[in-house]
C-alpha positions in Angstrom: 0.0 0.0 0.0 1.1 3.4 -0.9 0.6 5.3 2.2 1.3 8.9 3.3 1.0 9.4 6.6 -0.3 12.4 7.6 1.5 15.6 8.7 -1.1 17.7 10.7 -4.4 17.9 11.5 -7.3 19.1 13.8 -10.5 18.0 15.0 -13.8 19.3 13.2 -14.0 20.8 16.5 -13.7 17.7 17.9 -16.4 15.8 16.9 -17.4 15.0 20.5 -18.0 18.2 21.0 -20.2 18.4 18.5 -22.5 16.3 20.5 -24.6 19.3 21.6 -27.6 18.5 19.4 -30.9 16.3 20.5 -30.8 13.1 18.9 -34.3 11.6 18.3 -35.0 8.3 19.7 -36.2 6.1 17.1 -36.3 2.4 17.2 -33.4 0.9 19.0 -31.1 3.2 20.7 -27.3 3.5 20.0 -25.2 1.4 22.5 -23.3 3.6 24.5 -19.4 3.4 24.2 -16.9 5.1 25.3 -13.4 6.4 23.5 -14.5 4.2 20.9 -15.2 0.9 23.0 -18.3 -0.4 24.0 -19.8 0.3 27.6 -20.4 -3.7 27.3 -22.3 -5.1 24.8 -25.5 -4.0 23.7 -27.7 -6.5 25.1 -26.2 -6.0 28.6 -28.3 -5.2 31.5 -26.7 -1.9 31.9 -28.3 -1.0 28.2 -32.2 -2.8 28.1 -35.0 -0.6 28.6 -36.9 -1.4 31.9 -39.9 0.8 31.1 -42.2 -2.0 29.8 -41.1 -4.5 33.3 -43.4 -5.4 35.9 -42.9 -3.3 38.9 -41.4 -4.9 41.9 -44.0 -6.5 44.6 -41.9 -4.5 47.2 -41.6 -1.2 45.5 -43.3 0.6 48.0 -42.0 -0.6 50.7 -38.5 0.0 49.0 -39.4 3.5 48.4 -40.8 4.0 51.6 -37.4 3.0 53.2 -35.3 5.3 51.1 -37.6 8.3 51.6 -40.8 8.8 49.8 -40.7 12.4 49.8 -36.8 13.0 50.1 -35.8 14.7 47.1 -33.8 13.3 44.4 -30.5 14.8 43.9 -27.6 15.2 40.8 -24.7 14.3 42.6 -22.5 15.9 39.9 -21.9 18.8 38.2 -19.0 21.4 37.6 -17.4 22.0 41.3 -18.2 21.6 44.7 -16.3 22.2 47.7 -13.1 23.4 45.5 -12.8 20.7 43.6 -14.6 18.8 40.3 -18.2 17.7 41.4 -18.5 13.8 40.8 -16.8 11.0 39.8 -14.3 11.2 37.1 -12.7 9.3 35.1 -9.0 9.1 32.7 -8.9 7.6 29.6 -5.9 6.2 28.6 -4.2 4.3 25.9 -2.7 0.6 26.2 0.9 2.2 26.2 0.0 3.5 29.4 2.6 2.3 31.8 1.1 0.1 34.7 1.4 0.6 38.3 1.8 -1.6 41.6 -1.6 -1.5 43.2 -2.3 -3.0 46.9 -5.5 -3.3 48.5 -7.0 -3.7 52.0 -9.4 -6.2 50.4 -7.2 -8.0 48.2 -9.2 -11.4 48.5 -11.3 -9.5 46.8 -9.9 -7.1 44.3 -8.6 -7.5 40.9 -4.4 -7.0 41.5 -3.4 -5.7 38.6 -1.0 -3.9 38.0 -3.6 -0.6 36.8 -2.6 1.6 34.0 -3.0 4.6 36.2 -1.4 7.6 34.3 0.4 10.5 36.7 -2.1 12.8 38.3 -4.9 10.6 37.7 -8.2 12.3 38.6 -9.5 10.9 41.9 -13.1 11.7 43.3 -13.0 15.0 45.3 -9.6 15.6 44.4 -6.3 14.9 45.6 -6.6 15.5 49.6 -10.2 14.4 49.6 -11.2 11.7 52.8 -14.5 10.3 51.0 -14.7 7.2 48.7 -11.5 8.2 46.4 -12.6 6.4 43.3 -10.1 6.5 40.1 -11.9 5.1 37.2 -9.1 4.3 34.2 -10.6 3.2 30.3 -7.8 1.5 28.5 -9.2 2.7 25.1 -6.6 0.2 22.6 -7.5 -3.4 25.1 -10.9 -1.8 26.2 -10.9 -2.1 29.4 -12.1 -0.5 32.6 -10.4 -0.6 35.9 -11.9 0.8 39.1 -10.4 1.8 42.4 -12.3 2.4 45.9 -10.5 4.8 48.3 -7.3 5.1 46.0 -3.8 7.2 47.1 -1.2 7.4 45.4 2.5 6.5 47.3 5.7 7.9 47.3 7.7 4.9 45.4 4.9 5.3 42.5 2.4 2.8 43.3 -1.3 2.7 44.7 -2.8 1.4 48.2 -6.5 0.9 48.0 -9.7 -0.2 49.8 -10.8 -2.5 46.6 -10.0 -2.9 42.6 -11.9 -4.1 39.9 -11.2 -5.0 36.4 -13.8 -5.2 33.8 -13.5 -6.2 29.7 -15.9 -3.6 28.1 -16.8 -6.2 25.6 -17.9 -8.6 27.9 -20.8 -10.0 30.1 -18.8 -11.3 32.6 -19.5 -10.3 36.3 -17.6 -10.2 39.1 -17.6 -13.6 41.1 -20.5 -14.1 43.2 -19.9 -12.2 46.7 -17.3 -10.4 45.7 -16.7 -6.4 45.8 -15.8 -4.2 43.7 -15.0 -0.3 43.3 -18.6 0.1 44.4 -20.4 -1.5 47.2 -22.6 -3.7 44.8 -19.8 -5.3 43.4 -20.7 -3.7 40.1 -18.6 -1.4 37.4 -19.3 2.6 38.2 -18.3 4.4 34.7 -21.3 2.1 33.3 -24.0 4.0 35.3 -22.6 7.7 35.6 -24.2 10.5 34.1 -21.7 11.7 31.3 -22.2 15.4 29.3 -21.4 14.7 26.4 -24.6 11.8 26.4 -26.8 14.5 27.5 -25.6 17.0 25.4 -26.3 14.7 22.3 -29.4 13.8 23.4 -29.7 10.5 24.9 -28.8 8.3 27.9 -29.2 4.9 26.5 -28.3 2.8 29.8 -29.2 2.6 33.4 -27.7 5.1 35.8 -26.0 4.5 39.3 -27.1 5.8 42.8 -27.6 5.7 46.2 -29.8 5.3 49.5 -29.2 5.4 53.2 -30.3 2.0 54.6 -30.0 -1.0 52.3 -30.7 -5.4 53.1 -27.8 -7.5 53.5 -28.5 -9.4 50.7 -28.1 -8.6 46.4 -30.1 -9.3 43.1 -28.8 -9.7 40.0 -26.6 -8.0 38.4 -25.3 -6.7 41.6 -22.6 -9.4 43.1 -22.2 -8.2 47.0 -24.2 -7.1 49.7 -23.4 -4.0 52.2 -25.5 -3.9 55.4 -26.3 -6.1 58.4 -30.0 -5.5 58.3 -32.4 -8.3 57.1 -35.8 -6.5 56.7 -38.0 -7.0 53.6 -38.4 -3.5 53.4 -34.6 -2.6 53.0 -34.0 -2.6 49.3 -30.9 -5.3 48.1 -28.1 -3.7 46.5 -28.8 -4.2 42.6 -32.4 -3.5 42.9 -33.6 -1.5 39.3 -35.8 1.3 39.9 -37.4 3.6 37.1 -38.8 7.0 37.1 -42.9 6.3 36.7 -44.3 6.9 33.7 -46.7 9.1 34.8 -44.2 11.7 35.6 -44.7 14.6 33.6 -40.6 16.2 32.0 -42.4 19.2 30.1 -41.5 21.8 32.9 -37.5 20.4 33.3 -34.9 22.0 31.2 -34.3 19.9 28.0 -31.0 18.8 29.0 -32.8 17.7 32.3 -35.1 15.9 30.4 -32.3 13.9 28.9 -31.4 12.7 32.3 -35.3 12.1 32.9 -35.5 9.8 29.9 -33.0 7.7 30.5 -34.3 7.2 34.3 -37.7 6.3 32.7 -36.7 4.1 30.3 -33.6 2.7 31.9 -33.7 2.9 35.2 -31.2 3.3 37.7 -29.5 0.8 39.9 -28.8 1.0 43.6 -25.0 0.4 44.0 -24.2 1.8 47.4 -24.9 3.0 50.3 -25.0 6.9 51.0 -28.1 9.7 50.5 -31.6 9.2 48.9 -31.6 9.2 45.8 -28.6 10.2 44.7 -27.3 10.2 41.2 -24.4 9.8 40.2 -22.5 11.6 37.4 -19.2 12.7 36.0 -17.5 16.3 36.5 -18.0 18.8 33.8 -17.4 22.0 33.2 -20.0 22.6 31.1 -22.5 21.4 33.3 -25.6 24.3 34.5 -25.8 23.6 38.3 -28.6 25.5 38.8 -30.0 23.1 35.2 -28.8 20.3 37.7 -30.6 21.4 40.7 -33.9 20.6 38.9 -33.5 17.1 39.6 -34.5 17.9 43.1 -38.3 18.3 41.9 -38.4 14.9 42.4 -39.3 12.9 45.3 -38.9 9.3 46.1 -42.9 9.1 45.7 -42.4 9.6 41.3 -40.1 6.5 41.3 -41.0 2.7 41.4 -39.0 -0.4 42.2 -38.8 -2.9 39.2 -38.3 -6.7 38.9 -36.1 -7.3 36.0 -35.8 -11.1 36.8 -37.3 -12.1 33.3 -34.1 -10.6 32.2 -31.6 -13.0 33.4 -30.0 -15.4 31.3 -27.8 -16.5 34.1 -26.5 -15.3 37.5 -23.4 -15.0 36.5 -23.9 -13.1 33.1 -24.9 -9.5 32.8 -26.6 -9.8 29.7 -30.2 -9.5 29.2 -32.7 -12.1 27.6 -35.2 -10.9 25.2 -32.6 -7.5 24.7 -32.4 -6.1 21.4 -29.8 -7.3 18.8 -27.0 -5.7 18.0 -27.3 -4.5 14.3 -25.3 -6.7 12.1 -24.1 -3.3 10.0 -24.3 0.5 10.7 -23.8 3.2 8.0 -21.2 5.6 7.5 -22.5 9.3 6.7 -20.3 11.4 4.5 -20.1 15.0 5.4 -18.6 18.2 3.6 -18.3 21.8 5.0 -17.6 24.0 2.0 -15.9 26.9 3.8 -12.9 24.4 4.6 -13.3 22.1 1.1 -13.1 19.6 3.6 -15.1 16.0 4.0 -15.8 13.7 7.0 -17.7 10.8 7.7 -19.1 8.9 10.7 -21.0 6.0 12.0 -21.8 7.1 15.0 -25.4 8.4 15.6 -24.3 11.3 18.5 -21.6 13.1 16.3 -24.5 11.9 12.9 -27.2 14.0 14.4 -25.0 16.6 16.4 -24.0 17.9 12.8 -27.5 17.3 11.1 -28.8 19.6 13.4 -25.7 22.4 13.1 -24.0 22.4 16.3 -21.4 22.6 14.5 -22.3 25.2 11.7 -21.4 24.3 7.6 -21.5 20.6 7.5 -24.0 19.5 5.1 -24.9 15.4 3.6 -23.3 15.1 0.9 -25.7 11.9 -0.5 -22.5 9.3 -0.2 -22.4 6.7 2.4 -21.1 3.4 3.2 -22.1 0.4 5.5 -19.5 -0.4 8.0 -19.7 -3.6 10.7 -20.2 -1.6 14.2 -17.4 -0.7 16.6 -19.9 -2.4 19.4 -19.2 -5.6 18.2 -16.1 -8.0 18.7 -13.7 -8.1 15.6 -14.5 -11.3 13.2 -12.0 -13.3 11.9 -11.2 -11.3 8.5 -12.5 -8.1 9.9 -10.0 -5.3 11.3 -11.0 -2.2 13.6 -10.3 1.7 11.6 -8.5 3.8 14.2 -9.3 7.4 14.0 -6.7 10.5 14.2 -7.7 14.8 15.0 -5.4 17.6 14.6 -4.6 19.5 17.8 -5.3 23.2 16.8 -2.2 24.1 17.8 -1.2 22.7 14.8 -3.5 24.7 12.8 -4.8 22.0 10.9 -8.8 21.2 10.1 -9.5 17.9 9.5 -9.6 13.8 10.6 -7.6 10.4 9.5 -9.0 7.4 9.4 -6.8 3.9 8.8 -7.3 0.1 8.2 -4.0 -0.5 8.5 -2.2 -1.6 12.1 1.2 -0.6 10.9 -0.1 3.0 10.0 -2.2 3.5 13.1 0.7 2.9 15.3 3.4 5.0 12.3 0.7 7.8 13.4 1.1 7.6 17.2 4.7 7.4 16.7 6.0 9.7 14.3 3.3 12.4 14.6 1.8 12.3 18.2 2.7 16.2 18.5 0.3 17.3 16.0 -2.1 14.3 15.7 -4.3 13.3 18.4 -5.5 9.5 18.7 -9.6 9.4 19.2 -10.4 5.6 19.0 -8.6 2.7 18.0 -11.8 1.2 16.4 -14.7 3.7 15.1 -16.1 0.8 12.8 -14.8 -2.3 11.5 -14.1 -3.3 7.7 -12.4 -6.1 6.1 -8.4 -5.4 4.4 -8.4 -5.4 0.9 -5.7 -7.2 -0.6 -2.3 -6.0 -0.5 -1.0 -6.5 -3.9 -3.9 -6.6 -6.2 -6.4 -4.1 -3.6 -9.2 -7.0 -4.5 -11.8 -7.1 -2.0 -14.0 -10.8 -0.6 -16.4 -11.6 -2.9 -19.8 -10.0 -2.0 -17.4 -6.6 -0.1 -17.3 -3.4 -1.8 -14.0 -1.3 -2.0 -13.7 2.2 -0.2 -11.3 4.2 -1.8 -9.2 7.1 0.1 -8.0 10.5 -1.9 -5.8 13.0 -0.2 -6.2 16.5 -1.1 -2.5 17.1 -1.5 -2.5 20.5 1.0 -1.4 21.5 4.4 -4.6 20.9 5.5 -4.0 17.2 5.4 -8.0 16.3 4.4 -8.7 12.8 3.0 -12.0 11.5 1.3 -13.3 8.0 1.1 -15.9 7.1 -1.0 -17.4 3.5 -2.7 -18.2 5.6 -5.8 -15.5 5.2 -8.5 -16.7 7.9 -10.8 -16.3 10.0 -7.5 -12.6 8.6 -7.2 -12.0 9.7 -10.5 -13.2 12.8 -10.5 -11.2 13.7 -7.2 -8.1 12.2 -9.2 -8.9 14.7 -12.0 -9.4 17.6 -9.4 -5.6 17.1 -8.1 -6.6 14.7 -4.9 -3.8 11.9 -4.6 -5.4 8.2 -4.4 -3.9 6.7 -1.4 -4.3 2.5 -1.4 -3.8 -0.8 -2.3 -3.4 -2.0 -6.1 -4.3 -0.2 -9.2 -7.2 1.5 -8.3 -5.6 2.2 -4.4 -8.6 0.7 -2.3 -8.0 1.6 1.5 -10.7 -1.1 2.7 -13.5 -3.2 1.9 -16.8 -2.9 3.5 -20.7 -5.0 3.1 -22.9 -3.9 0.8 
């Protein structure tokens, strides 16, 4: 393959950042994901609407216990108390040098070692005496680790209460009894409240939070129990509860009503022990506090407890019977913003509708897209992940770089980390053309990729050969495998 690897580039403003537009809910939601993994697969519990479950024969009693008029509460937002409101979390990628990690329960705890980078973010900062979670996404292996009351030590290492270890792409749960990060023994980063889902539009998984007074037992998918009290009217950790339908959103502020939505249609899951009717979230900046506060309009009395036992395919398994599919394709969307002459294309429904709806102003459909095979889904055999690249600004570039290739992702990262950025090591999947001849599988179609030959670094890639042609014509330089330089090959 002919390859030039790029020089410079930015972000169309970051394209997760252009997640500030509402995207309609039609049909099956978008899995959530996260630095272009999966937050576990889409049939997990975490991601199956609850609002069409029967509602738990204990639910008021359950409510009752936690407070039926105690009000709800966001227990996020930008800062509080001098430092980031909420539960963070550090993204990392698999170069990230691991740690020593000990723990106070290490019978129970995952030991690592943790790819904690320096100056990790830890909940209510660096001198703060709460819980102390770290939450770390390895975005290259996928995979989340989790720390409870984390500090880190002089010789480098970490000393913590508990670890956990979790492989996005999994169902796997912790073993039975066992803790985790969070006092139900479940994965936190799953269930937090993130901007950037609101700002697009749509929460499409559970949420996490707390109450005061929980039984000393668990349902599933919760794996460990946190209280000495054996009342039936104590709710177990892992109990689902929903906001009730009947709950009118119309007076909350629309990003509010994001948050309402999901608690509707996904529920929320008790993981700890702490206030009524907490939620929990990540730290933002752009978060509206006082937009926030309206969560406190609720009361314990517009929530109901729900049985989701019907769910369970086993004990042991987090995913969900009867849960929807996940798609066997997704399309790519081709974009072009005339006022830069430059193209960009995407798969994923957030940044789809975010510039359908001009939060970013000048992109426009330009008619062409592709299928791809979705990043949700775990690489088949003849399959390989395309890794995605943004300028930094500094480097005063406008545009993104996508690659098939393993050997170019990595030249990328190497050569040209100071003025491209890696965004995801697997946006979508598509099958390698071949190498000598750029012939695709029978039954595949070929993508072709044309660079524009300027500073700017932009690239096309397009299934239409008279389009190829034409961008030859125009001065663009094909960039491929064989004659016709084919980057990839996706289904028809």
């Amino acid at each position: 393959m002919r390859t030039r690897t790029p020089r410079r580039a930015r972000t169309a403003a970051r394209v997760a950042a252009l997640a500030l537009a509402v995207l309609a809910r039609s049909g099956a939601a978008a899995p959530p994901g996260i630095a272009g993994c999966p937050m576990f697969p889409p049939d997990s519990i975490w991601n199956t609407p609850v609002d069409a479950l029967p509602v738990d024969a204990a639910s008021a009693a359950y409510v009752a216990t936690i407070g039926a008029t105690r009000a709800a509460h966001a227990d996020f937002g930008t800062v509080y108390d001098g430092a980031p409101n909420g539960i963070p979390y550090v993204v990392v990628a698999g170069t990230q040098p691991r740690v020593r990690v000990t723990f106070d329960y290490d019978d129970e705890s995952d030991p690592g070692p943790y790819p904690i980078p320096p100056g990790a973010p830890i909940e209510g900062g660096p001198s703060a005496s709460g819980d102390r979670h770290v939450l770390v996404v390895d975005h290259d292996a996928c995979r989340l680790y989790e720390l409870f009351d984390a500090a880190p030590q002089p010789d480098g290492s970490w000393h913590a209460g508990s670890g956990a270890l979790y492989d996005l792409r999994s169902h796997a749960l912790r073993p039975a009894g066992f803790t985790s990060a969070d006092a139900a023994g479940l994965p936190m980063l799953p269930g937090l409240v993130r901007y950037e889902e609101v700002a697009a539009g749509e929460i499409a998984h559970a949420l996490r939070f707390t109450a005061p007074q929980t039984r000393n037992a668990y349902v599933w998918p919760a794996r460990h129990r946190a209280s000495s009290l054996a009342g039936g009217q104590y709710p177990p950790m892992g109990q689902r509860f929903r906001l009730k339908a009947s709950v009118s959103l119309a007076s909350f502020a629309p990003r509010v009503q994001v948050i309402l939505r999901a608690l509707r249609t996904y529920g929320m899951i008790l993981a700890d022990n702490g206030s009524s009717w907490f939620v929990s979230g990540a730290p933002d900046p752009r978060w509206d506090d006082d937009e926030l506060h309206q969560l406190g309009r609720l009361t314990g009395n517009d929530f109901e407890a729900v049985d989701v036992s019907s769910l369970m395919v086993s004990a042991d398994s987090g995913q969900a019977q009867g849960a929807a599919p996940p798609p066997a394709t997704d399309v790519a969307i081709e974009f072009y913003r005339a006022a830069s002459d430059h193209y960009f294309v995407s798969s994923a429904p957030m940044e789809i509708a975010a510039l359908d709806t001009g939060a970013h102003p000048g992109w426009q459909r330009t008619g062409q897209r592709f299928a791809v095979w979705p990043a949700t889904q775990a690489i088949a055999p003849g399959r390989t992940p395309v890794c995605r690249y943004y300028g930094r600004p500094e480097a005063g570039l406008d545009s993104h770089f996508y690659s098939a290739s393993p050997a170019e992702c990595a030249s990328v990262a190497q050569r040209f980390a100071a003025a491209w950025a890696f965004e995801s090591a697997n946006v979508f999947a598509v099958a390698p053309a071949d190498a000598a001849s750029g012939a695709c599988t029978s039954g595949l179609v070929p993508v072709y990729r044309l660079y524009d030959a300027r500073a700017d670094a932009n690239h096309r890639y397009t299934t239409s050969a008279p389009t190829a042609a034409a961008m030859r014509a125009a001065g663009w330089v094909p960039e491929g495998y064989g004659p016709d330089a084919v980057a990839f090959c996706v289904p028809p």
